[in-house]
Residue, then its C-alpha position, 0 to 999 in steps of 0.5 A: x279860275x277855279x272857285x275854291x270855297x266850298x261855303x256860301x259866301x254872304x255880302x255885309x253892307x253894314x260893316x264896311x269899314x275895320x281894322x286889321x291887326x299883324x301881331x308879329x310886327x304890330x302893325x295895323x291896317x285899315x279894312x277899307x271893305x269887307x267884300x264877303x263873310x262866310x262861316x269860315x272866312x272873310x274876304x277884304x280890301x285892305x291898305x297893305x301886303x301880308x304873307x299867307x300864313x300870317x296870323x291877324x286879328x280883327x275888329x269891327x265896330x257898329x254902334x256900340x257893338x265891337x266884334x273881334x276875329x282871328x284868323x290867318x291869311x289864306x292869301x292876298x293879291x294886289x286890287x285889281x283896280x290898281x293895276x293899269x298897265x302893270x303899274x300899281x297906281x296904290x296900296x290896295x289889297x284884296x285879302x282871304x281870311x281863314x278863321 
């Protein structure tokens, strides 16, 4: 597979865990891992399937610190770990953010 980033991406233990809002059909998903941050991106493991292109919010909370994002989806591709045999066994996705 060809590496397309272009910035060093970063591992960020401490937020693990957000939420990751759709405006268009005001749904939420829950960011189940924050797999890597970089200055012009996020990669996730989310509950759910969204398009490329679509515009999401954000948010993270440590402590009492909230942070917030915008962005749009670069891409998102069924988890690997879901997969057996061609069979998706759950609904966990793997999602590029582009800020």
């Amino acid at each position: 597979m060809f590496e397309k980033r272009k910035e060093k991406r970063l591992i960020v233990r401490d937020l693990t865990k957000g939420e990751l809002y759709h405006p268009g059909t005001g749904q939420y998903f829950t960011v189940e891992k924050v797999r890597d941050v970089s200055s012009k991106g996020v990669g996730l493991n989310v509950n759910g399937y969204l398009r490329q292109g679509e515009q999401v919010r954000i948010g993270f909370k440590h402590g009492r610190t909230h942070l917030q994002m915008y962005g749009h989806v670069a891409w998102c591709s069924q988890a690997m770990d879901d997969l057996s045999d061609g069979d998706v066994k759950s609904s966990s996705f793997m999602m590029g953010i582009s800020l």
